[in-house]
C-alpha positions as CSV (number, residue, x, y, z in Angstrom):
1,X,1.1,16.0,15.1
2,X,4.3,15.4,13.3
3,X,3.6,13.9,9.6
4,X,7.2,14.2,8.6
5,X,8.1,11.2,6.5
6,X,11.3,9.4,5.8
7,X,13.7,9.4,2.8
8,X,12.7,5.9,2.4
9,X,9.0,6.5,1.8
10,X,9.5,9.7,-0.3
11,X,11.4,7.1,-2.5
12,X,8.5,5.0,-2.1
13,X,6.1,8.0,-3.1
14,X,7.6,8.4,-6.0
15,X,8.1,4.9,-7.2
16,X,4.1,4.9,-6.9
17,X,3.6,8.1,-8.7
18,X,5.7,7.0,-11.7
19,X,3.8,4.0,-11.9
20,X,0.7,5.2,-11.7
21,X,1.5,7.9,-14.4
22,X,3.4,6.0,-16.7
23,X,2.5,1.9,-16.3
24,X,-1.2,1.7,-15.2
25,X,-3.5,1.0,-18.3
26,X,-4.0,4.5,-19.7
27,X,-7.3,3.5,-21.1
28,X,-8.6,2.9,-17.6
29,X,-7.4,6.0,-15.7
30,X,-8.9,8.3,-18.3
31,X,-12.4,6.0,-17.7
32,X,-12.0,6.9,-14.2
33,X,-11.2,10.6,-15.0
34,X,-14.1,11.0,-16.9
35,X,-16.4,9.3,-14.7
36,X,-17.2,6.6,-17.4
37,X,-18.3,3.5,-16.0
38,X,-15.5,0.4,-15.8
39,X,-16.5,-2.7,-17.1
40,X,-15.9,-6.0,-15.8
41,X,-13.1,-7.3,-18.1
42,X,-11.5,-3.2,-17.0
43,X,-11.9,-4.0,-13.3
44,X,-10.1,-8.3,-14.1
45,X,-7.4,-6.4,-16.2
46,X,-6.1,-3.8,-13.5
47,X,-6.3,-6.1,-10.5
48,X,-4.4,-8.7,-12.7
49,X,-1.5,-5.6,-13.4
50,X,-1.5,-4.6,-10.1
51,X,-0.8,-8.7,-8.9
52,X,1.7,-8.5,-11.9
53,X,3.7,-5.6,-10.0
54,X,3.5,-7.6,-7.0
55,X,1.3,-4.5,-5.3
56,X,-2.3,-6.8,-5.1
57,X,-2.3,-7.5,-1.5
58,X,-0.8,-4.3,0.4
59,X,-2.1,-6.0,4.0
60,X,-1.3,-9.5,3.5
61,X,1.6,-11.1,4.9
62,X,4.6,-11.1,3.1
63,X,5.1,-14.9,2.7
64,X,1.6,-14.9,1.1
65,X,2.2,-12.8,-1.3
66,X,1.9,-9.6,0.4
67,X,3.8,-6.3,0.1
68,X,5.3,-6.6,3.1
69,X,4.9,-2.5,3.5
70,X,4.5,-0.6,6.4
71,X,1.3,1.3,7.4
72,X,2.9,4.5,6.1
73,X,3.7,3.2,2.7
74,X,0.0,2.2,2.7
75,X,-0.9,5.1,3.0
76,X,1.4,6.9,0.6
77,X,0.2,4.3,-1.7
78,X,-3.7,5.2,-1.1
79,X,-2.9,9.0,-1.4
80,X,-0.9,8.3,-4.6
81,X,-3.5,6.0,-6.4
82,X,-6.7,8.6,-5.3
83,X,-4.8,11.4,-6.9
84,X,-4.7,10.0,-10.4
85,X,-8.2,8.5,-10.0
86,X,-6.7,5.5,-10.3
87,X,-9.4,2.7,-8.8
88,X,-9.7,1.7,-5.5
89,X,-8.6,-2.1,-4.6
90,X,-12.7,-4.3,-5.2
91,X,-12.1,-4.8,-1.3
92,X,-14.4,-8.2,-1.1
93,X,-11.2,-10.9,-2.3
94,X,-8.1,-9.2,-0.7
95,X,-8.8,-6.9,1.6
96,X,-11.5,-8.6,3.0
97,X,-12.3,-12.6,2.9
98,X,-8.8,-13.4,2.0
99,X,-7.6,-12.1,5.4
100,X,-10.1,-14.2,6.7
101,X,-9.1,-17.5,5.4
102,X,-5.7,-17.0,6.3
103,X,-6.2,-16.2,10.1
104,X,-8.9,-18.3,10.4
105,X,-9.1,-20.5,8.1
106,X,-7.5,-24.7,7.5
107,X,-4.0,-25.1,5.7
108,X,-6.9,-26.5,2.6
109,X,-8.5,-23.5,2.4
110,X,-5.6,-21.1,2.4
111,X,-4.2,-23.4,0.2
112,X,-7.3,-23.8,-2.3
113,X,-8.7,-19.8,-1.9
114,X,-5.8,-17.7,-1.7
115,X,-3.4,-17.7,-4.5
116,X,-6.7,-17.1,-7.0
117,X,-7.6,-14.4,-4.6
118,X,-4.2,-12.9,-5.0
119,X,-4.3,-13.0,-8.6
120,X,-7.6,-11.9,-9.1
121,X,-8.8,-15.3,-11.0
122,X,-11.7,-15.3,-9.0
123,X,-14.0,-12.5,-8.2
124,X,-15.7,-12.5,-4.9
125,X,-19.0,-10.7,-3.1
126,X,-19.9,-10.4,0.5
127,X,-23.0,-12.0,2.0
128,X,-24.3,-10.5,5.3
129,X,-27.0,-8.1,5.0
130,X,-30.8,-9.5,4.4
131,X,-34.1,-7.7,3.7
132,X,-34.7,-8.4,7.7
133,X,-31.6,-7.7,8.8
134,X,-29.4,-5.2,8.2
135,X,-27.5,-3.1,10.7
136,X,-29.2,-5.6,13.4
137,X,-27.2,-8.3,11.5
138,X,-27.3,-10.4,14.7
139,X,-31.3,-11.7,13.2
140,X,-30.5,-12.8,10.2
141,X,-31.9,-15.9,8.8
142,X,-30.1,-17.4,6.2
143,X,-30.1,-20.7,7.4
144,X,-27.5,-23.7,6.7
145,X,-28.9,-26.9,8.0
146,X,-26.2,-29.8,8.9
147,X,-27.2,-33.0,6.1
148,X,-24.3,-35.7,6.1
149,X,-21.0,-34.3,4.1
150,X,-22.4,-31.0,3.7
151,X,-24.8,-28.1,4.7
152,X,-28.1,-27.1,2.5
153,X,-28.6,-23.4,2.7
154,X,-31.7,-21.6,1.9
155,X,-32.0,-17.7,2.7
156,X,-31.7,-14.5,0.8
157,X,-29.3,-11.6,1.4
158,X,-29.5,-8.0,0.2
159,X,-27.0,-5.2,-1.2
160,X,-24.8,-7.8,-2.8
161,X,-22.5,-5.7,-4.3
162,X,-21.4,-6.7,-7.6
163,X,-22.9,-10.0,-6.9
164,X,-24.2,-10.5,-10.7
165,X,-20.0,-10.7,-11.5
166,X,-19.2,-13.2,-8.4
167,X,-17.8,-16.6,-8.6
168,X,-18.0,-16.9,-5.2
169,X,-19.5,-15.0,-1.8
170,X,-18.5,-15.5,1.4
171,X,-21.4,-15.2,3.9
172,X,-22.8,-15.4,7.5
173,X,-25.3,-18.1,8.0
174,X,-27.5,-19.4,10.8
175,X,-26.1,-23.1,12.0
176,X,-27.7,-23.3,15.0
177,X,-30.8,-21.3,16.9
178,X,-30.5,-23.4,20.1
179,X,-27.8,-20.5,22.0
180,X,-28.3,-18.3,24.7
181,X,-27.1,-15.2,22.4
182,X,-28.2,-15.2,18.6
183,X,-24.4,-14.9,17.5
184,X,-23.1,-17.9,18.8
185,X,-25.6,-19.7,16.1
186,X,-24.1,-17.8,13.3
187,X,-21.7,-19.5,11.1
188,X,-18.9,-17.9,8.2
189,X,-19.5,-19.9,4.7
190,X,-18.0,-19.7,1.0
191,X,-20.5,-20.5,-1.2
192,X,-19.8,-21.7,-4.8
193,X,-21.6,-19.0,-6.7
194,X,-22.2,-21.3,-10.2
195,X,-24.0,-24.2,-8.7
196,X,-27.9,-24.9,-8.6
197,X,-29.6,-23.0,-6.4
198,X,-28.4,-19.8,-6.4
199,X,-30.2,-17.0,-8.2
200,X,-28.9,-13.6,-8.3
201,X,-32.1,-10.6,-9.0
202,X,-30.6,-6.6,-9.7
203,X,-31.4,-4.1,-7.4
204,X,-31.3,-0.8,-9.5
205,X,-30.1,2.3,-7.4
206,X,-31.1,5.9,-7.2
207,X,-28.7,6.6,-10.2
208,X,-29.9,4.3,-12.2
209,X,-26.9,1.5,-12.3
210,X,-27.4,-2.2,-11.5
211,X,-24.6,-2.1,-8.8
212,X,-26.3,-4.1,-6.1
213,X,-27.9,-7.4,-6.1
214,X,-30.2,-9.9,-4.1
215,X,-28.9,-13.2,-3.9
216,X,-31.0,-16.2,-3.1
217,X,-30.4,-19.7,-1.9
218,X,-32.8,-22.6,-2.4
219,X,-31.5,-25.7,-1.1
220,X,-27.9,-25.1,-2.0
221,X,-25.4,-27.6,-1.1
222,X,-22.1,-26.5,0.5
223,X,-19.4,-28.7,1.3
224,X,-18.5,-29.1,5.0
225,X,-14.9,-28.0,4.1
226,X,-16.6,-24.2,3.2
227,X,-16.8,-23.8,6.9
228,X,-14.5,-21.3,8.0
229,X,-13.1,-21.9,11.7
230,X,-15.2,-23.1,13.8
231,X,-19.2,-23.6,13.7
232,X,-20.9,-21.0,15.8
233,X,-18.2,-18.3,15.7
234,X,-18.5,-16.3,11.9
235,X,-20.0,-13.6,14.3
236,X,-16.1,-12.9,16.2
237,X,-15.2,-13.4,12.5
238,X,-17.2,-11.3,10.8
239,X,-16.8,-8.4,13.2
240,X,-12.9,-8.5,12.4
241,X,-13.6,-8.3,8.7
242,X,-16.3,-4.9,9.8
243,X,-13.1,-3.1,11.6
244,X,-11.0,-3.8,8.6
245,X,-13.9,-2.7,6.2
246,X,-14.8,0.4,8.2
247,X,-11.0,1.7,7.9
248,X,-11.5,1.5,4.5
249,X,-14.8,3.5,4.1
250,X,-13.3,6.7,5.4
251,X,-11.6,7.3,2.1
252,X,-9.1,9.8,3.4
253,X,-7.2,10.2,0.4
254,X,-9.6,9.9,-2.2
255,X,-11.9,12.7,-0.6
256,X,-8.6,14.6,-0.3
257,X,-8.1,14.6,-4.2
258,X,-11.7,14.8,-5.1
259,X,-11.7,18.4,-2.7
260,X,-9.0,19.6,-4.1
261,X,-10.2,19.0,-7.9
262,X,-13.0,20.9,-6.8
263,X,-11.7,23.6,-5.4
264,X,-9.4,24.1,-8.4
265,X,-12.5,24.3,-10.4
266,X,-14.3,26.8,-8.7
267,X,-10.9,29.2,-10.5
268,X,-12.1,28.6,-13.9
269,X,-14.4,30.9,-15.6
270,X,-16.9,29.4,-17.5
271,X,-17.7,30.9,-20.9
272,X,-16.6,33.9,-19.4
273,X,-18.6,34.2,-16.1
274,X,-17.4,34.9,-12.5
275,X,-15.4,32.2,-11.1
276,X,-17.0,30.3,-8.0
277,X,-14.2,31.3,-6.4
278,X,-15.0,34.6,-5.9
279,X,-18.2,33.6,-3.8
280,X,-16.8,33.7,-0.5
281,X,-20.0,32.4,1.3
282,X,-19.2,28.9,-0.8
283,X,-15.9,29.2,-0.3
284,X,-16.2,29.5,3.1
285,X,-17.8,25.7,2.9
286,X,-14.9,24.5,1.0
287,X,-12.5,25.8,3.8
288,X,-14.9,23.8,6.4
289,X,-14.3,21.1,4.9
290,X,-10.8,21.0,3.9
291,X,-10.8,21.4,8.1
292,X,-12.6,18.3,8.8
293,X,-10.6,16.5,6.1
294,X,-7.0,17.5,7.8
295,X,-8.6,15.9,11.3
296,X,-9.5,13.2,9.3
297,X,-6.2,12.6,7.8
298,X,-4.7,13.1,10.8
299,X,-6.6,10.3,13.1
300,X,-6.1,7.9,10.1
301,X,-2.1,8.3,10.6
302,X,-2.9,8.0,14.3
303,X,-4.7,4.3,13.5
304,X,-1.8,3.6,11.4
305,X,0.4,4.6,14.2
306,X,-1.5,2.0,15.7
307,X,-1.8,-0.7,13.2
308,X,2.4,-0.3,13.3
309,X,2.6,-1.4,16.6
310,X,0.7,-4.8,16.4
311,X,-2.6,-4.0,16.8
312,X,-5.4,-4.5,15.0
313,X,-7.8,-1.5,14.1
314,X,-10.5,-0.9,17.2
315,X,-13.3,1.4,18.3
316,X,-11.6,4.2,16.6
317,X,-12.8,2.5,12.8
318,X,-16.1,3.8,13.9
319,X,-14.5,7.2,14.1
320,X,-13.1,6.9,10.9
321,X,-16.3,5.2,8.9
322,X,-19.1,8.6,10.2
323,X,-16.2,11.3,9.8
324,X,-15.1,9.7,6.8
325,X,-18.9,9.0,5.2
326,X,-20.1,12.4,5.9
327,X,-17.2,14.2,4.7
328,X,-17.7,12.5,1.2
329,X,-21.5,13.5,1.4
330,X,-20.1,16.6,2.4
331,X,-18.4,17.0,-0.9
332,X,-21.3,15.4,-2.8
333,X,-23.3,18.3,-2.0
334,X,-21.2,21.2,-2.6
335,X,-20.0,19.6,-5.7
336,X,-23.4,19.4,-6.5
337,X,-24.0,23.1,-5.6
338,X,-20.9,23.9,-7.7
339,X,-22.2,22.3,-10.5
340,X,-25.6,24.1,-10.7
341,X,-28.2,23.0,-13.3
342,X,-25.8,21.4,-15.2
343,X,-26.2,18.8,-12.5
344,X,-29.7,18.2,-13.5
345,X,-30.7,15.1,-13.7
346,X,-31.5,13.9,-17.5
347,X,-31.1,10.3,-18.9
348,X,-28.1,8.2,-17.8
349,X,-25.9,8.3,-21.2
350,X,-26.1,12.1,-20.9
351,X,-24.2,11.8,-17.7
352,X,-21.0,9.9,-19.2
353,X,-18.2,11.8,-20.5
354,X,-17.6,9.8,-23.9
355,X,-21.0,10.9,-24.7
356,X,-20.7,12.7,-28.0
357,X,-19.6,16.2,-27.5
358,X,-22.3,18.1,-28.9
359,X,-25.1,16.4,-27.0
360,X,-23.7,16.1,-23.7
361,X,-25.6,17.8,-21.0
362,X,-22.8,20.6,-19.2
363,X,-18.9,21.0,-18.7
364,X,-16.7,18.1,-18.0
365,X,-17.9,15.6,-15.5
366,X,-20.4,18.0,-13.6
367,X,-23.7,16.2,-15.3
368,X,-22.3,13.5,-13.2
369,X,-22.8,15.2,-9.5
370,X,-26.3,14.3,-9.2
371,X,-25.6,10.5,-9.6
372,X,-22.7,10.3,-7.2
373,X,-24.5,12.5,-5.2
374,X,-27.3,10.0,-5.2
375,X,-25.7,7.0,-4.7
376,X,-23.1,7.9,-2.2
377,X,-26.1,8.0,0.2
378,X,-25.7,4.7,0.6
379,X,-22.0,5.3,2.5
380,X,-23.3,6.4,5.9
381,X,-25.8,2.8,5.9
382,X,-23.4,0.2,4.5
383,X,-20.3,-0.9,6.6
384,X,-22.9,-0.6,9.4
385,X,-25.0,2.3,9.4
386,X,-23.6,5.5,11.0
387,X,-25.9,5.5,13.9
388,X,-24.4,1.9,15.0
389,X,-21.1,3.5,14.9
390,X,-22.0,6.0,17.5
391,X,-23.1,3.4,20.2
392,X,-20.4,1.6,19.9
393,X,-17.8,4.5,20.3
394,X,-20.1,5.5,23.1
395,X,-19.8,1.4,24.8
396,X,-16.2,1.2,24.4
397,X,-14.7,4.3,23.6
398,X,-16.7,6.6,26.0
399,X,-17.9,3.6,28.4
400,X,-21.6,4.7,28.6
């Protein structure tokens, strides 16, 4: 496959890279370097310099504030942002509702929702999965109930992402239960997070962090105006926004960059011991790898290729999310091997690298393996869990 690029995005390429190195908040890359947590007010203030640079919106049209850049320069862009460590785009406003609204949604609602999106002035969470439904999303219950001007909702969902920072989640909600197939009764809703109601409890994950949430609704009132498109149809909606977000979960560049940091680890000698390198039975699993990421890489240029001409990303998403998830897990555990017992899991301050230097557990960021090793086993479930993805590349890719 020929993955020769043009003058024009080498320029591009290295318009990124100097920003990246010499304009994003220094403060924040070295966070993300270290593996030290980003607070809220971290994650406002980059998303607020990226709008600022007029790069916030990379898949929005231009004459909404998009970059108007082709599905090559995308992709230069991820590759060039994953190899600083610089953070990934918090997909829930712009990469995910926001395109939403503005295919689907009234001239109001583009009007009302999309310039805060844009600018990052409102921070938004995702509302499908519930503790009884999950990758069978089609039987959730979350139920909004028609009363005069607007719809009372009452329901719970699950895995809220960074729900307890939200001003507002956009979710799929049961209008109706008299249809012939249990997705023409589901509805697409943005719900006001700060309004009686709504009650937001932590989930605490396998690595300890408060990064999930459960959100509940108890007779919650939504204007009818919240309704995007029509009543009945959030499922044709919501499996739009599922393509898009699937694309996304591959993380082709940033496993690229997270690879190669650790194979140029495995050359150092440690306090004078035999480099991992010279294990050829491990290094033979880094070479695996690096074989699946290249075929990887390569379909992702080939959806791009795609995306170029018109279309919107298909079947082949589901490709991308189960190579894409398990390569990372891939990584996870030979980082993890890598790492040895200095991976060991001990109390969560001892993972962070601004932990003081004489009481931190290991070299660099390898106390940190175990966590992300832990909580990246989340990637194969969310999106729709990896075992979804195979039947539908075996309905409509394979036609079984």
């Amino acid at each position: 496959m020929n993955a020769t690029f043009t003058a024009d995005e080498l320029a591009f390429r290295t318009e990124v890279r100097h920003f990246f190195e010499n304009e994003f908040p220094g403060d924040i890359l070295e966070k993300q370097t270290n593996a030290v947590p980003l607070t809220r007010d971290d994650v406002v203030r980059w998303h607020k310099k990226m709008f600022e640079k007029g790069w916030a919106a990379p898949n929005w049209p231009q004459e909404l504030g998009g970059t108007g850049w082709s599905p090559v320069q995308k992709y230069l862009f991820a590759d060039e942002q994953a190899r600083v460590s610089a953070p990934p785009f918090l997909s829930f406003g712009v990469s995910m509702v926001g395109p939403i609204i503005y295919t689907f949604g009234s001239e109001e609602q583009k009007q009302r929702f999309l310039p805060d999106i844009l600018q990052f002035n409102t921070w938004w969470c995702q509302g499908y999965s519930e503790p009884g439904a999950g990758s069978d999303l089609a039987s959730l219950k979350t139920r909004a109930d028609r009363n005069g001007d607007h719809y009372v909702v009452n329901g719970t969902k699950s895995w809220t992402t960074l729900g307890q920072y939200a001003d507002w989640i956009f979710c799929l909600v049961r209008t109706s239960s008299d249809v012939a197939r249990r997705q023409e009764g589901i509805s697409f809703l943005l719900i006001d997070m700060n309004q009686p109601g709504v009650s937001v409890k932590p989930i605490v994950l396998l690595d300890g962090e408060h990064e999930v949430n459960e959100v509940h609704f108890d007779n919650v009132k939504v204007p009818l105006e919240n309704l995007v498109g029509e009543e009945g149809k959030g499922w044709t909606y919501g499996k739009v926004l599922l393509q898009h977000e699937r694309t996304g979960i591959a993380g082709v560049a940033d496993s690229k960059y997270r690879l190669s940091r650790l194979k140029a680890r495995t050359a150092l000698s440690i306090r004078g011991a035999t480099p991992l390198s010279a294990d050829r039975i491990f290094m033979r699993k880094i070479a695996a790898a690096e074989v699946e990421l290249k075929a990887l890489e390569y379909t992702e240029l080939r959806t791009l290729a795609s995306v170029a001409s018109g279309k919107a990303p298909g079947p082949e998403s589901s490709i991308l999310k189960i190579a894409g998830t398990e390569l990372r897990q891939a990584i996870d555990s030979l980082r993890l091997e890598a790492s040895a017992y200095y991976a060991l899991p001990y109390v969560r301050d001892q993972y962070v690298a601004d932990f003081p230097e004489d009481k931190r557990i290991g070299e660099g960021t390898e106390t940190n393996a175990s966590l992300t090793y832990f909580n990246d086993r989340k990637v194969s479930i969310f999106g729709g869990s990896n075992e979804i993805q195979k039947n539908i590349i075996a309905k409509h890719v394979l036609g079984l």
